[in-house]
N, C-alpha and C positions, 0 to 999 in steps of 0.2 A: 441051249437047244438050237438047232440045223434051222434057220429060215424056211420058210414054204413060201411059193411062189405059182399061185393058177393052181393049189392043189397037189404041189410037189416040191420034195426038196430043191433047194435052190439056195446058191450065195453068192448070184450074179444079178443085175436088171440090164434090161434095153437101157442106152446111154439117150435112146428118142421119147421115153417116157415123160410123159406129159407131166407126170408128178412131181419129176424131178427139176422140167423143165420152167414150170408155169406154179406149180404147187397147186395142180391141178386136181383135186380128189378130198379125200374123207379120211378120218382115222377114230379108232376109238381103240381106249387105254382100258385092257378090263383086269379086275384082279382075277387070282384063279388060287383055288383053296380045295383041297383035298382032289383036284380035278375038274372039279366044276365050276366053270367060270361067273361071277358072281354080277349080279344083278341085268341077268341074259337080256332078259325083256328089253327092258328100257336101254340098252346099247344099241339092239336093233330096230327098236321104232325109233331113236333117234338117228340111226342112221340108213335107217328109207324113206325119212324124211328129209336128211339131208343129199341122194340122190335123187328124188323127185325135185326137190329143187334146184340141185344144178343138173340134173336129167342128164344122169350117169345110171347107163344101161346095168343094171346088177340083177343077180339069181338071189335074192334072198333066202330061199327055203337053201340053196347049195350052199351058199356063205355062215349060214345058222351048222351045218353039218362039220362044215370044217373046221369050224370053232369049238366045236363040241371035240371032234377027235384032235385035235390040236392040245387044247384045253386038257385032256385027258393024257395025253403023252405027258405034258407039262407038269402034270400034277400042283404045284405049289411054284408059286409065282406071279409075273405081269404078263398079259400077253398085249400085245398091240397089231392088231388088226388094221391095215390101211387099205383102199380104196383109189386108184388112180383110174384118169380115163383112157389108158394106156398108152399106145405107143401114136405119133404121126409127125409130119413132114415138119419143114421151118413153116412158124405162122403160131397165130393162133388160133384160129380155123379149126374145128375140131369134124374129125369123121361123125356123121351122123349115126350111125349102123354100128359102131365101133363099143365094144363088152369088156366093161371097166378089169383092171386087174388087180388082183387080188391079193396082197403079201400079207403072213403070219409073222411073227415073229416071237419071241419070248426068255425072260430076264426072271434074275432074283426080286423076290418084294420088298421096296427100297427098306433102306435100316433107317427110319426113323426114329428119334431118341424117344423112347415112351415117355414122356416129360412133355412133349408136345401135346400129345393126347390127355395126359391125368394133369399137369397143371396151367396149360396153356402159351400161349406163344405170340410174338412182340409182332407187327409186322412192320418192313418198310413201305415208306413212302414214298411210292415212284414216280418220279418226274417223266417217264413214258406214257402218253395221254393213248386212249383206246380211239380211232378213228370209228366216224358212224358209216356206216354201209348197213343200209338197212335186208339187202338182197342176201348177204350173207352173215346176219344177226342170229343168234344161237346156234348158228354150226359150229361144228368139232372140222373145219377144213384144214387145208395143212399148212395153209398160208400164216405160219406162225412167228412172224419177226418181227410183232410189236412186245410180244411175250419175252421171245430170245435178248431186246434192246433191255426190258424195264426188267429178268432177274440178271442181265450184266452188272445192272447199281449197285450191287448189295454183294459182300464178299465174305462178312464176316460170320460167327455162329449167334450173333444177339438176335438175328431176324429170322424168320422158320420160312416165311412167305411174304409175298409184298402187297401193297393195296396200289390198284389201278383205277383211275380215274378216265372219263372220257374228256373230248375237247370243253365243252361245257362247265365241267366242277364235279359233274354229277358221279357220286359212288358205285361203280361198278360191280367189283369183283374183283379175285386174289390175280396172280400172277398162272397160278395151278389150279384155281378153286373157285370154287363161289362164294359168296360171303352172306350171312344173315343177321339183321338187329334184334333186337328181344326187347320193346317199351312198354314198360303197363302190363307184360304177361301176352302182348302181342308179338308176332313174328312177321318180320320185314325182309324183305328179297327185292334184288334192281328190276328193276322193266327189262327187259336185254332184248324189244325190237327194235332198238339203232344199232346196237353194239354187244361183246361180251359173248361165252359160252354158255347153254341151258347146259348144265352138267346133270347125270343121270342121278346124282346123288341129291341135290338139289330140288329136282322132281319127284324124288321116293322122298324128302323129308316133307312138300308140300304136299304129297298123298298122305302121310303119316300123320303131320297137322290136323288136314281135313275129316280124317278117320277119328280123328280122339279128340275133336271140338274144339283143338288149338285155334283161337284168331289168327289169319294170316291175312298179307298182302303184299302186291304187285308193285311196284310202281316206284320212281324215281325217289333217289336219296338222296340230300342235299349234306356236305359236310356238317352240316349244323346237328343235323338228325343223329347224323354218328355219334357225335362227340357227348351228345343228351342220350345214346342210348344204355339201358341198364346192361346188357349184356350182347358181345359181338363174338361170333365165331364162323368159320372156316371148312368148307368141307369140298370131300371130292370121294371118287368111288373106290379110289387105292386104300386109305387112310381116313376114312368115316367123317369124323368132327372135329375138328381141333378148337379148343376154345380161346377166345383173343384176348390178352392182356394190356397189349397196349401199340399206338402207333402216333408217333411223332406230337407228344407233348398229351395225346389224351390217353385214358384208363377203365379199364373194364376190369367185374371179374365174372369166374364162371359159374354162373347163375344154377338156380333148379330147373329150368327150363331146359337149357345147355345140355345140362345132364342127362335129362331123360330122353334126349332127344340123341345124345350122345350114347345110351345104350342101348338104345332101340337101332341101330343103326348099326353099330358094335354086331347084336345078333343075327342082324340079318349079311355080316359081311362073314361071320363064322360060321353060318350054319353050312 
């Protein structure tokens, strides 16, 4: 399907764009299923939260419309929505006054081997460590070549996704994902204000949690925790939950927790 650009076909940009130039802006990856683009909400409070904080001028109510009739052209697919602060001169100096731009675009829904989903998936271990910048800690920005560096490691089909560490040790997050432990019948997620993306998927499973009495919690993962936890999986908003089998020398398998948490999640990306 035809790019959009401000609202209109397009499959050109300004060579002065800022996004291009600096990687200066926002993206977000949604899936899209029978038209309608799935888990709406939380794409765009995550991403007016991520213009209030780099204070990129955007229409919100207009960009929610575009996505809707975009999304609906689409039918069945990925769309990806980006966010730049558009065009200006050499520098990095940005026009104050200046009304982010907008590009649509939209792809098949990747072919993942259903084997990832129903019996789970190895990850690698990427020697690309996650820089902390706390100023830009859970955004979806587009400055993404710690990501591009740590899945170049890995070429083969034994690995579905890779585990990312920060400078520290501490466990992060996938390469595409987030990542959760399961101890005791609790659920564990990284802290992600040094580092890491708040994934929309992530947030609907720690509403989900909260909804149904699951223990959960925030806060930093030490390799240790990992390798002691009963159950490790993987999610993002394309492809729900992938359950984790194993990563460099330790072993999980997919739990009842995994599960149910893997179907609950499952329905809400089919409805």
């Amino acid at each position: 399907m035809q790019s959009w650009v401000d609202g209109r076909p397009a499959d050109a940009l300004s060579l002065r764009d800022r996004g291009l130039a600096y990687g200066d802006g926002l993206f977000e990856t949604i899936a899209v299923r029978s038209g309608q683009p799935q888990l709406l909400e939380r794409h765009l409070q995550r991403l007016a939260e991520g213009c209030r904080r780099l204070a990129l001028s955007a229409d919100q109510a207009l960009i929610r419309d575009e996505v809707l009739a975009y999304a609906a052209a689409l039918g069945e697919g990925v769309l990806k929505l980006i966010l730049t602060r558009g065009d200006s001169l050499r520098g990095y100096a940005a026009d104050p006054a200046g009304a982010a731009r907008r590009i649509l675009q939209g792809g098949a829904l990747p072919a993942y081997p259903a084997a990832h989903a129903d019996q789970g998936v190895v990850l690698f271990p990427c020697v690309t460590r996650l820089s902390e910048q706390p100023l830009l800690a859970g955004l979806k920005h587009l400055n993404r070549l710690e990501q591009v560096l740590a899945r170049a490691e890995w070429r083969d089909l034994e690995h579905a996704e890779g585990l990312m560490l920060d400078g520290a040790g501490r466990v992060i997050e996938g390469v595409f994902s987030n990542l959760f432990l399961v101890s005791q019948g609790r659920l564990l997620t990284a802290d992600l204000s040094r580092c890491g993306v708040a994934g929309v998927m992530r947030a609907e499973i720690l509403f989900q949690a909260e909804s149904q009495g699951i223990p959960f919690e925030v806060a930093d993962i030490s390799l240790d925790q990992l390798q002691q936890a009963d159950e490790v999986f993987v999610c993002n908003s394309v492809y729900g939950i992938w359950p984790v089998l194993g990563c460099a020398g330790m072993s999980w398998s997919a739990g009842a927790l995994t599960r149910k948490l893997q179907g609950i999640t499952r329905a809400l990306l089919d409805a």
